[in-house]
C-alpha positions in Angstrom: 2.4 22.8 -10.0 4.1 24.4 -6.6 7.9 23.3 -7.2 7.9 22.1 -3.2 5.0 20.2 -4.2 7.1 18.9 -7.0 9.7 17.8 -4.7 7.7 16.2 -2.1 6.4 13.8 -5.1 9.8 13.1 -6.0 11.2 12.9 -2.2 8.3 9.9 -1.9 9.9 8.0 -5.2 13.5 8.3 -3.5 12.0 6.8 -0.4 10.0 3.9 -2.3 13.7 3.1 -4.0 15.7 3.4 -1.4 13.0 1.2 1.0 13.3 -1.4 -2.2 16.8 -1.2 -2.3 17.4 -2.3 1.1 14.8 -5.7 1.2 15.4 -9.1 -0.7 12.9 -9.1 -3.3 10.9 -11.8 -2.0 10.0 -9.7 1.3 6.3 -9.5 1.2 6.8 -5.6 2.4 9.4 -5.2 -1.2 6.5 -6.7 -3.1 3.9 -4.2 -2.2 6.5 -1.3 -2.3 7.8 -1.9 -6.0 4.2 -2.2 -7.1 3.5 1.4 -5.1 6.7 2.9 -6.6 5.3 2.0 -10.0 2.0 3.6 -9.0 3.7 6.7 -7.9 5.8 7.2 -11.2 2.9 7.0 -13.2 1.5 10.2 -11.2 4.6 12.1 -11.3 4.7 11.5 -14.4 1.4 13.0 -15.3 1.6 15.7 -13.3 3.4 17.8 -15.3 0.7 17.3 -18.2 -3.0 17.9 -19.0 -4.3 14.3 -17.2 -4.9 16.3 -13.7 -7.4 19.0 -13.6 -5.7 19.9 -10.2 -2.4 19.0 -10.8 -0.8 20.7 -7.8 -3.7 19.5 -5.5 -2.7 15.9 -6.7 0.6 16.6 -6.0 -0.5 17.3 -2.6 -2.9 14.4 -2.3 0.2 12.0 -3.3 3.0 13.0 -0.9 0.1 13.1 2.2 -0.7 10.1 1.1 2.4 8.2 0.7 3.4 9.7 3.7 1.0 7.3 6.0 3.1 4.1 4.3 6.6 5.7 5.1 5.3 6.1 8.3 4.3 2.9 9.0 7.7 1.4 7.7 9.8 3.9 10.0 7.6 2.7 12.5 8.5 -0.7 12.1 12.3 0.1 11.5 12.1 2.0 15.5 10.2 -1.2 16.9 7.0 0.3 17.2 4.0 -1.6 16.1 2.6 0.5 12.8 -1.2 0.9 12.7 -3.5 -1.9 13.0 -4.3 -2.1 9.3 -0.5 -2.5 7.9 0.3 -5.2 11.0 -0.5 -8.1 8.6 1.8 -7.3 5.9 4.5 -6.5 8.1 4.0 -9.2 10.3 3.4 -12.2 7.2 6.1 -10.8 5.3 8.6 -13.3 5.5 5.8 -16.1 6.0 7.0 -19.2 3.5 2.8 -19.7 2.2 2.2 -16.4 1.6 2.2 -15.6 -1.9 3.4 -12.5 -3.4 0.1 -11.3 -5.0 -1.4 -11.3 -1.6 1.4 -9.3 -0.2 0.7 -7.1 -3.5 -3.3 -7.0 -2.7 -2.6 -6.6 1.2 -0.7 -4.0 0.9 -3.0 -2.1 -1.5 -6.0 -2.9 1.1 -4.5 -1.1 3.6 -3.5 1.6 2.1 -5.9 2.1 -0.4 -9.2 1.5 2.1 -7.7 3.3 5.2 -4.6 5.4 4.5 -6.5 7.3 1.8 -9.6 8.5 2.8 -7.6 10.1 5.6 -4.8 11.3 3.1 -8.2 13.2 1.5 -9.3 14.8 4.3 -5.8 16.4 5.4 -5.0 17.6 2.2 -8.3 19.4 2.1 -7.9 20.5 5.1 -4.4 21.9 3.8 -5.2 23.2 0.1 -8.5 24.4 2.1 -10.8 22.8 -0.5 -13.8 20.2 -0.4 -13.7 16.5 -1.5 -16.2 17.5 -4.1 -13.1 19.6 -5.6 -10.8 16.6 -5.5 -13.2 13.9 -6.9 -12.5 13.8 -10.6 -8.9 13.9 -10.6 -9.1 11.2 -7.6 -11.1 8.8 -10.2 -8.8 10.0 -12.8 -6.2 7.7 -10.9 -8.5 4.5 -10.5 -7.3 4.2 -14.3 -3.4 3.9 -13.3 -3.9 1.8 -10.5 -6.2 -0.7 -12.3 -3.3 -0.8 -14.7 -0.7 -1.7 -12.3 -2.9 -4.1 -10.6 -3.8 -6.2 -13.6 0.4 -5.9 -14.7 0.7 -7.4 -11.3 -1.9 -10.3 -11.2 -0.6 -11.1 -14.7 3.0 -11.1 -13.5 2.6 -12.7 -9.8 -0.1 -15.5 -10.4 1.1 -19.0 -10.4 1.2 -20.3 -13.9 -1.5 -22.6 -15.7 0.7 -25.9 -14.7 -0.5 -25.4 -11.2 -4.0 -23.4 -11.1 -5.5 -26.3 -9.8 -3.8 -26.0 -6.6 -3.2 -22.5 -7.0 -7.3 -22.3 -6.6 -7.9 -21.4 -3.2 -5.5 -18.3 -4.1 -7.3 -17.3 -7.0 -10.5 -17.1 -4.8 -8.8 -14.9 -2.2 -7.3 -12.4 -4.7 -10.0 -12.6 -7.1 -12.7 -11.6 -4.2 -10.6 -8.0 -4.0 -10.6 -5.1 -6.8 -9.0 -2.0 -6.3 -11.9 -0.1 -8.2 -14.3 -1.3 -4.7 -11.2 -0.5 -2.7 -11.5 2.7 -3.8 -15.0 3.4 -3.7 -14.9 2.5 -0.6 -12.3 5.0 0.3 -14.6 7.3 -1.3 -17.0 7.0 0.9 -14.9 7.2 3.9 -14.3 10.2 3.0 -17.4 11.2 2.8 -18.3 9.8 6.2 -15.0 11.5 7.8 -16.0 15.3 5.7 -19.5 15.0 7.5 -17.8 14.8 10.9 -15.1 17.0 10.3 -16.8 19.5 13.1 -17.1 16.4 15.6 -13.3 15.2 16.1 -13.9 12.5 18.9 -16.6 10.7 16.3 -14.6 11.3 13.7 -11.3 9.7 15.3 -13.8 6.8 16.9 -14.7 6.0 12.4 -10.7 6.5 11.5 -9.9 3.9 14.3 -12.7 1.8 13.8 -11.6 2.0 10.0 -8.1 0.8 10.7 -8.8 -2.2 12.7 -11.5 -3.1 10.1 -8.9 -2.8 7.3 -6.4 -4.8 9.6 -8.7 -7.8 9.2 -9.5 -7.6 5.9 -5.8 -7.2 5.5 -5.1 -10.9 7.9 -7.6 -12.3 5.9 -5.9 -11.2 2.3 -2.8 -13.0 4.1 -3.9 -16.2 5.2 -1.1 -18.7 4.1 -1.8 -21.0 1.3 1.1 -23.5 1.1 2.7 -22.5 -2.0 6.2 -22.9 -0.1 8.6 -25.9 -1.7 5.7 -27.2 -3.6 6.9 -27.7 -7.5 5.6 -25.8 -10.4 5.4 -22.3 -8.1 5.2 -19.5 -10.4 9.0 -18.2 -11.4 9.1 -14.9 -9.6 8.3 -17.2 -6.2 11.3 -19.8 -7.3 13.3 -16.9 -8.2 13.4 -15.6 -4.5 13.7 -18.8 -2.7 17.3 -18.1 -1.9 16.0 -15.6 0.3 14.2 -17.8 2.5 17.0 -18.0 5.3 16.7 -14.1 5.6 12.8 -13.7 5.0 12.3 -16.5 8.0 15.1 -14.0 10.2 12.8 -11.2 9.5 9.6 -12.7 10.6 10.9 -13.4 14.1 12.2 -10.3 13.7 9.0 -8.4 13.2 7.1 -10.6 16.2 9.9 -9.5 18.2 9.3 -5.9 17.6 12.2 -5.3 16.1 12.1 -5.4 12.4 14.5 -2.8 11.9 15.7 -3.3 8.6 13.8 -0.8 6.6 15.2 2.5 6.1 14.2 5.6 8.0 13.5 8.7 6.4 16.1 11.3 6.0 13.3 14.4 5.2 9.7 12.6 5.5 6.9 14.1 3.1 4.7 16.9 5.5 2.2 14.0 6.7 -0.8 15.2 9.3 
C-alpha cells in the first residue's frame, strides 16, 4: 500500500476524531460520525493485511470517499448549504424527536447511496481502473459495515420497557439495510460508468441522485416524539443535558450558520 495512500486513510480518522471531539454527543451529526469513524478503523485496520485484494485501491476508494462527508461538514461550518442529500441530518440534528438510530441510519443513507457511487467512479478514474476491478473488495466491506450497523441498532434502540411506543421507530429503521443501500450504490455506479463519455447526463443522474437520497434521508428523520417521554433508551437520557446546546444548533443550522464543526487543516484529495 502507497504510504500517501496510507496517510490519507489516517488523515480521514484524525478528521472523524477531531469532528467528534468538538460536538456534544447527543448531536445527531456526532452520532453518525462516531459510527463512520468506527467504520473507517476497521478498514485501516485491514489494510495492512490479506482481507483486501486491492489494498492500495481501497485505500484510495476510502479517503475519496470520506472526503464527500468532510466536505459536507466544512461546508456547513462556512455557512454554505452541503448537498441536498446530507441537508436532513444536518438540519434535524439537534431536533428533540429525532432519535439517534435515525441520525445513525440517515447519515449512512446519504452517504452510503449517493456519496459512494460517486467516490467509485473518481477513484477509477484516478487508479485508471474499471468498477469491475473494484467490486470484490467493495463487497468485501458490506461485511464491516453490517457489523457496525447491527452494534449500532443493538446499542441505540429503545429498550424492551418501551417498544410499544418505540414502534413507529422500529418501522422506520427497520424498512433500511445497508446491504440494499449498497447495492444500490452498486448500481449507481454502474449507471454513472456507462455515461462516463456523456458528462451533462451523467451530472443530470449524480444530481438527480442527490436530491433523491435527500428525501429518503427527510423521511429517515421524521420526528417521532421520543423527547421527555420516560423509559427513553439510556444513551438518549444520557445526553439530555445537552438539549440547551443541541436546540442552539438547530437555529443555528436554519440560520445558515452552523459553524461549529471543525474545518479541515489538509482535506483528503476529493474530485
Amino acid at each position: 500500500m502507497a504510504r500517501d495512500t496510507a496517510r490519507a486513510v489516517d488523515e480521514v480518522i484524525r478528521r472523524l476524531r477531531e469532528i467528534g471531539a468538538g460536538l456534544p454527543a447527543s448531536d445527531g451529526v456526532a452520532v453518525f460520525n462516531r459510527m463512520y469513524l468506527t467504520v473507517t478503523e476497521a478498514v485501516r485496520r485491514r489494510l495492512a493485511g490479506p482481507y483486501f485484494a486491492d489494498p492500495a485501491a481501497m485505500a484510495e476508494l476510502d479517503a475519496v470517499f470520506a472526503g464527500r462527508y468532510l466536505l459536507a461538514v466544512d461546508a456547513v461550518a462556512a455557512g454554505r448549504r452541503p448537498p441536498a442529500c446530507w441537508r436532513p441530518l444536518f438540519e434535524l440534528r439537534g431536533h428533540p424527536g429525532v432519535h439517534p438510530l435515525q441520525f445513525a441510519l440517515a447519515g449512512m443513507n446519504a452517504h452510503i447511496q449517493h456519496d459512494l457511487p460517486l467516490a467509485v467512479i473518481d477513484t477509477c478514474r484516478r487508479l485508471g481502473r474499471s468498477p469491475e476491478d473494484l467490486c470484490a473488495d467493495y463487497h468485501r466491506i458490506n461485511g464491516l459495515l453490517a457489523a457496525v450497523e447491527t452494534a449500532v441498532r443493538e446499542q441505540l434502540m429503545p429498550g424492551p420497557d418501551v417498544l410499544e411506543r418505540a414502534e413507529p421507530l422500529t418501522h422506520r429503521v427497520g424498512a433500511w439495510s445497508v446491504d440494499s443501500a449498497r447495492d444500490a450504490a452498486w448500481a449507481s455506479v454502474a449507471a454513472l460508468w456507462e455515461l462516463r463519455e456523456l458528462p451533462h447526463a451523467a451530472a443530470a443522474l449524480a444530481s438527480a441522485l442527490d436530491v433523491a437520497v435527500g428525501l429518503l434521508g427527510r423521511a429517515l428523520l421524521t420526528p417521532l416524539g421520543f423527547h421527555g417521554a420516560a423509559g427513553t433508551h439510556d444513551i438518549h437520557r444520557a445526553h439530555e443535558g445537552h438539549a440547551a446546546h443541541d436546540a442552539r444548533s438547530t437555529h443555528s443550522t436554519h440560520s445558515g450558520t452552523a459553524g461549529r464543526l471543525p474545518v479541515a487543516r489538509n482535506r483528503p484529495a476529493v474530485r
